[in-house]
C-alpha positions as CSV (number, residue, x, y, z in Angstrom):
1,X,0.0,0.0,0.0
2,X,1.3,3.3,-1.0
3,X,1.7,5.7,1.6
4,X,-1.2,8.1,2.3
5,X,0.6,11.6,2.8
6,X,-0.6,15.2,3.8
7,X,0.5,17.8,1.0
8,X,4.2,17.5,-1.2
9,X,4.9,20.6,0.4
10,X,5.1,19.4,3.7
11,X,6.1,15.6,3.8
12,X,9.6,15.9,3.7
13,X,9.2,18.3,6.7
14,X,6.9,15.8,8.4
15,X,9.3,13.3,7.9
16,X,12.2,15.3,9.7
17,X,10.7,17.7,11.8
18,X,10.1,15.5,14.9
19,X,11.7,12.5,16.7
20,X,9.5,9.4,17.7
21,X,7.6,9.5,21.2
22,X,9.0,7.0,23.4
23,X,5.8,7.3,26.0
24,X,6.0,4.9,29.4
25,X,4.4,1.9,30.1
26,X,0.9,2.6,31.1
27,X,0.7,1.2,34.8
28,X,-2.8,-0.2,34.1
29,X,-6.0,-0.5,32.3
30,X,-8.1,2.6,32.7
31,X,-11.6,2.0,33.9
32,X,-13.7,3.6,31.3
33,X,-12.6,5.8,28.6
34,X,-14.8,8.8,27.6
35,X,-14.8,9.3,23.6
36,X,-16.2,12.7,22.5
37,X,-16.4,12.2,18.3
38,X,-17.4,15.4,17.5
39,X,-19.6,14.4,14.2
40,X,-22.6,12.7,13.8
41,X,-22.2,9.2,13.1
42,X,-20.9,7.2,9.9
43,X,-18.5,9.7,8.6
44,X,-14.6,9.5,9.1
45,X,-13.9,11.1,12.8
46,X,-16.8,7.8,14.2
47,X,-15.2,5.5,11.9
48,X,-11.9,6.1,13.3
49,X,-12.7,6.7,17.3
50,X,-14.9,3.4,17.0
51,X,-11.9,1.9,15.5
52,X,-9.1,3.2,18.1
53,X,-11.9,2.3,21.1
54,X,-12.5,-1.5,19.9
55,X,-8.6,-1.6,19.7
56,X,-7.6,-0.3,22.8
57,X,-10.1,-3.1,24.8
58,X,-8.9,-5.6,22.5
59,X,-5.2,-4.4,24.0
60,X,-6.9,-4.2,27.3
61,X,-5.6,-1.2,27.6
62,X,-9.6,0.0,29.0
63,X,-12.2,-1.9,30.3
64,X,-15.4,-0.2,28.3
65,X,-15.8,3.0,26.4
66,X,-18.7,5.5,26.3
67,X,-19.2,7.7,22.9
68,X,-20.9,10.6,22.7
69,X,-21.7,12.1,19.3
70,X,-21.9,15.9,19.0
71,X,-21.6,17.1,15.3
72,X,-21.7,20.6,13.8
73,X,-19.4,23.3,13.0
74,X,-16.4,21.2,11.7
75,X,-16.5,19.6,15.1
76,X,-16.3,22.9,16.9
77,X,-19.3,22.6,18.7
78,X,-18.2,18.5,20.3
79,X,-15.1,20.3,20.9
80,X,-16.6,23.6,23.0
81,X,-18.3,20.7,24.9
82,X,-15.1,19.1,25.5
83,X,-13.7,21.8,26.4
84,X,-16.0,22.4,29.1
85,X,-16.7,19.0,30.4
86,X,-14.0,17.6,30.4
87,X,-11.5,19.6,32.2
88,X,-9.0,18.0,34.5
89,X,-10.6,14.4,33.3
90,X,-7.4,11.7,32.5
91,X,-9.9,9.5,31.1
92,X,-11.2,11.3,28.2
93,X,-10.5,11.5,24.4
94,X,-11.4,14.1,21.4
95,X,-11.6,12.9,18.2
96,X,-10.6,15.5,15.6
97,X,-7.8,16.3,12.8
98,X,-7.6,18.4,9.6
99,X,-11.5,19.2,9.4
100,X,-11.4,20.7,12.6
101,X,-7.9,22.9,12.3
102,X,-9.8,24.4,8.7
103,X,-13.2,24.9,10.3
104,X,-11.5,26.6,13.3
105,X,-9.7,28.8,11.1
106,X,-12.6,29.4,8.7
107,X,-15.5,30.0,11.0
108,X,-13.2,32.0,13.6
109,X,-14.0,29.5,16.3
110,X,-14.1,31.1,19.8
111,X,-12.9,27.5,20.9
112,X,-9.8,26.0,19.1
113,X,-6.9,23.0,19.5
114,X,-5.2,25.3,22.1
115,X,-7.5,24.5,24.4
116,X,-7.0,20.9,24.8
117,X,-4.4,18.4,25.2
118,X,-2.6,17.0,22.3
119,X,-2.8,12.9,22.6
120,X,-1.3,11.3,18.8
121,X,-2.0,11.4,15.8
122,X,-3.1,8.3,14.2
123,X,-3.9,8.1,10.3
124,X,-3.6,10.0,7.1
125,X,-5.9,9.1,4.0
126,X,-6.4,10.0,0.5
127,X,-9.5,11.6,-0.7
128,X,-11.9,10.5,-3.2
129,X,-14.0,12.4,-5.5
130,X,-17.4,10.5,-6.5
131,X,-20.7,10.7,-8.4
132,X,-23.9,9.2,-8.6
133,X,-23.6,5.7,-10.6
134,X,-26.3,7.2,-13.1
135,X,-24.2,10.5,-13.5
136,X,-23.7,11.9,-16.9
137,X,-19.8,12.5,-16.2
138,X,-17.9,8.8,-16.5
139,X,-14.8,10.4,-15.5
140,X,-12.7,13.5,-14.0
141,X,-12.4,15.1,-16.9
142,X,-16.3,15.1,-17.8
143,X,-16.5,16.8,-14.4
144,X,-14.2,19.1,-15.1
145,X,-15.7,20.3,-18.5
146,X,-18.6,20.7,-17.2
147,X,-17.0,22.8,-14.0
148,X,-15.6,25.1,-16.4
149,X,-18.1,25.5,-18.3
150,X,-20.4,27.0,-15.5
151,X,-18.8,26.6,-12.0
152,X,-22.2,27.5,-9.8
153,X,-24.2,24.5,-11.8
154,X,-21.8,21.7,-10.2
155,X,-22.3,21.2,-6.7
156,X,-19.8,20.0,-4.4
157,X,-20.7,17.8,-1.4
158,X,-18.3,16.7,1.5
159,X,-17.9,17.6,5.0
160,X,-18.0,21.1,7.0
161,X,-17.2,24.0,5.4
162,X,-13.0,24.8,6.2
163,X,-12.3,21.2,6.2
164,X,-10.2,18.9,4.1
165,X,-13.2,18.4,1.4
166,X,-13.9,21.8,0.9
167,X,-9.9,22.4,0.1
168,X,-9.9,20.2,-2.3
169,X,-12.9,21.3,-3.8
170,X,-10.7,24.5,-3.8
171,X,-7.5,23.6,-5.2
172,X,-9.7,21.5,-8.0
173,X,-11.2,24.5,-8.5
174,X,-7.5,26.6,-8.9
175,X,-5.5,23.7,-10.9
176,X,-8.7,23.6,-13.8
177,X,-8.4,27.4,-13.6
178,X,-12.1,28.4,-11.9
179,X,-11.7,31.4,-9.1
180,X,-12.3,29.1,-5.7
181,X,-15.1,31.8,-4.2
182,X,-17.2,30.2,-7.5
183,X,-17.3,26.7,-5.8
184,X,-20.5,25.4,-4.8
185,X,-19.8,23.6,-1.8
186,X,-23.1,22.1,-0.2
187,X,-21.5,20.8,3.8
188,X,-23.2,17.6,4.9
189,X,-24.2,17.2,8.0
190,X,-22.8,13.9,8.5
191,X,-21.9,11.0,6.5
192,X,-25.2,9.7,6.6
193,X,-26.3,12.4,5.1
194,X,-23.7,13.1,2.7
195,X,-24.1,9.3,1.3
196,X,-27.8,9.9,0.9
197,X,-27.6,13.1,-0.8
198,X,-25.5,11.6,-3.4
199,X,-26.5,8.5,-4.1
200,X,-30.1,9.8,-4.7
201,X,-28.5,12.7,-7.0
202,X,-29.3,15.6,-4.9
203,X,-25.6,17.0,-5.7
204,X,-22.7,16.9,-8.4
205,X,-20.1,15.2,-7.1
206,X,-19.3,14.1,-3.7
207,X,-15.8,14.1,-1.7
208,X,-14.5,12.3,1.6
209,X,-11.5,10.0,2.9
210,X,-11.1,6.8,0.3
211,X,-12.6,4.4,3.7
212,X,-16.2,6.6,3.8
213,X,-17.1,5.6,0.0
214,X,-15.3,2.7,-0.6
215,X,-18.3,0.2,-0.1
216,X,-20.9,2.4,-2.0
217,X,-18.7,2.1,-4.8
218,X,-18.2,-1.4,-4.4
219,X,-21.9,-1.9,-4.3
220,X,-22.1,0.4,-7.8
221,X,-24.1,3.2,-6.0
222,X,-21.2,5.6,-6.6
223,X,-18.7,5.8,-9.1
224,X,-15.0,6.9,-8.5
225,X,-13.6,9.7,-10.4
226,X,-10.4,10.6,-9.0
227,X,-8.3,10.5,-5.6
228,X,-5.9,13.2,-4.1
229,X,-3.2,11.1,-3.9
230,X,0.4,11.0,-5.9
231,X,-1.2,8.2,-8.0
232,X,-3.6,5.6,-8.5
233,X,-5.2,4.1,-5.4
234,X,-7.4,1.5,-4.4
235,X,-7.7,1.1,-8.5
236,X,-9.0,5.0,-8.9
237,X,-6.9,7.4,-11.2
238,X,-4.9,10.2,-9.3
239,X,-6.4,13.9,-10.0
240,X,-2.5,14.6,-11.0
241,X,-3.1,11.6,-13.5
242,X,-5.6,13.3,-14.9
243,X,-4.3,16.8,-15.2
244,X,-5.6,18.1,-12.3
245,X,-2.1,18.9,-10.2
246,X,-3.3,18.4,-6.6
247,X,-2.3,15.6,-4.1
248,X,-3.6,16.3,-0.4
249,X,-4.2,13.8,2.2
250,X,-6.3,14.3,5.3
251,X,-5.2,13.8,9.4
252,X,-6.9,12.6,12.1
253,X,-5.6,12.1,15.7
254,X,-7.1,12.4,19.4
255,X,-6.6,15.1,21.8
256,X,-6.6,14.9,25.7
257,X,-9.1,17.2,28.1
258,X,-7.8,20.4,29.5
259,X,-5.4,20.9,32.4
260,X,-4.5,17.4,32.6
261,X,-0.5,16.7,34.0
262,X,2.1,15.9,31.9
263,X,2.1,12.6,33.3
264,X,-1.5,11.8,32.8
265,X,-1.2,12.4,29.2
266,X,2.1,10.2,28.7
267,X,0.0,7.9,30.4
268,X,-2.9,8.4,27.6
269,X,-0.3,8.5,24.6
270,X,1.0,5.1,25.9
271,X,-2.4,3.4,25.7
272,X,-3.2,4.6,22.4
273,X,0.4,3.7,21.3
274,X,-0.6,0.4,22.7
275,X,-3.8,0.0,21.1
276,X,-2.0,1.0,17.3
277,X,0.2,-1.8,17.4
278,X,-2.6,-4.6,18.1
279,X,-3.7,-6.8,15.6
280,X,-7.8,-5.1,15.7
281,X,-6.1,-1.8,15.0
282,X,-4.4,-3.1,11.6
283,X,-7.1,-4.9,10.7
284,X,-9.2,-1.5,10.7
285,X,-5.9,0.1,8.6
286,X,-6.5,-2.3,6.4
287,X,-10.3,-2.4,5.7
288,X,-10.7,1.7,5.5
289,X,-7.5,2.0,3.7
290,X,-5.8,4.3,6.2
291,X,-1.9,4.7,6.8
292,X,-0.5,4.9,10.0
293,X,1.2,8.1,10.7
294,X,1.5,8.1,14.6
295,X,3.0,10.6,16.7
296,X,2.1,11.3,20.3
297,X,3.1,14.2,23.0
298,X,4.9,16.9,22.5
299,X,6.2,15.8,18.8
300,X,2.3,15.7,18.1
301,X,1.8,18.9,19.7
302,X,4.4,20.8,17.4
303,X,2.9,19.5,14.5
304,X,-0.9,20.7,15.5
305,X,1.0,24.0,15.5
306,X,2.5,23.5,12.2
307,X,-0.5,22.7,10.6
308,X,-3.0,25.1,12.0
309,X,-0.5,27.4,10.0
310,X,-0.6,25.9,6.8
311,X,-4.2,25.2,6.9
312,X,-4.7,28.9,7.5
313,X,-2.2,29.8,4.6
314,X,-4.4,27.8,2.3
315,X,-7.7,28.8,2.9
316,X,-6.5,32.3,2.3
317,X,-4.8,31.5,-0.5
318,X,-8.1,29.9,-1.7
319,X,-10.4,33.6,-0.5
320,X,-12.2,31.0,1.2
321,X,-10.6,32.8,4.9
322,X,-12.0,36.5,5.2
């Protein structure tokens, strides 16, 4: 499997930037581990934390895990809820990751990844643009004609507005040679939704991490134009393959509650460390197609930091930041 990166401008950096987090040994099991997945569910933030909970009991790392789902606002709202709850609690995870660095930036979120306690991050994954199996455009460049043609006629569909869907939507928009502010970007409310909405038609074209479609298009009730990715993957064309020049991959990773001590989070990173090397964690690589790309504590930390920056360079480079 090829590996799923972030943008070519920053992998090499990736790469060097930070050395590996060597966290302690956990001194035991924690009793029952409080998952905040800030979406609704079936998208990619509940796939993952469902994922990372079933491995971490199958490590026995924790005895049960609660989830609560609070979407909206590119996870900003679960996260303001976090932030408030959760304060002090060693037991208690966020899920989050690129989507919510844009849609902070973006909507100007009172609340931000500041505020919390930086865990590991945990996979990277191409995206994949879609249509409906009865659409008129068979492949990326139909879409693209048509795009050009009259950019407000094709809708885009993928996750909240800021995130790692709308970008691409973006940079698609840039590389053909549309102005970005011309996108029509419909944000689903959750990957229920979003599934819905394009398998009955309602939209153009559809975008999310390769795992959140892969099935539908198995089935045939979506077709795969394109991923972001250097080249083809999972037997779909890359956009650069295509002529679109744009490869970007998308993050995700869990953050720690407020005001927690150094030690309870190296206590944290070392479960989920833990739970990434068992056998139900690869098996969940596998069937969603993610790459693992961890990196806990402080190395995690610095690169939250790093890419809060970036995001915020792009979506201003885009007009989508005012």
């Amino acid at each position: 499997m090829n590996r799923r990166g972030f943008t070519l401008a920053t992998a090499a950096a990736l790469v060097a930037a930070h050395a590996p987090f060597a966290p302690p040994a956990f001194a035991q099991a924690i009793g029952t581990l409080k998952m905040m997945i800030p979406a609704n569910p079936g998208g990619g933030w509940d796939q993952t934390a469902r994922a990372l909970a079933a491995a971490m009991q199958s490590a026995k790392v924790v005895q049960s895990v609660s989830f609560d789902n609070k979407g909206g606002a590119a996870g900003t709202i679960g996260l303001a809820q976090f932030v408030n709850s959760a304060k002090g609690d060693p037991n208690a995870l966020l899920m989050g990751g690129m989507v919510m660095v844009g849609g902070i930036e973006l909507q100007k979120s009172p609340v931000n990844l500041t505020m919390v306690t930086p865990i590991a991050r945990l996979t990277s994954e191409y995206l994949v643009v879609v249509v409906p199996a009865n659409s008129p455009y068979k492949s990326m460049a139909d879409l693209v004609a048509a795009f050009k043609a009259d950019p407000g006629k094709v809708s885009w569909h993928g996750g909240s507005a800021g995130g790692s869907d709308h970008i691409l939507a973006g940079l698609i928009a840039r590389a053909v040679g549309v102005d970005p502010a011309k996108v029509n970007y419909v944000a689903a409310k959750g990957g229920g939704d979003q599934v819905a909405n394009i398998v009955g038609g309602h939209v153009t074209a559809g975008i999310a991490g390769l795992g959140e479609f892969a099935e539908h298009v198995k089935g045939g009730r979506m077709r795969a134009l394109a991923v972001s990715a250097p080249a083809k993957e999972g037997g779909v064309p890359s956009l650069k393959e295509q002529g679109v020049d744009v490869v970007l991959g998308n993050w995700r990773g869990v953050f720690g509650a407020p005001g927690i001590t150094t030690a309870q989070r190296d206590a944290l990173v070392a479960a989920v460390k833990t739970a990434t090397e068992s056998p139900a964690w690869k098996e969940s690589l596998a069937k969603y197609g993610w790459d693992p790309v961890f990196l806990g504590g402080d190395a995690y930390k610095a690169f939250v930091e790093d890419d809060t920056k970036r995001i915020s360079a792009i979506l201003a480079s885009l007009g989508l930041k005012k």
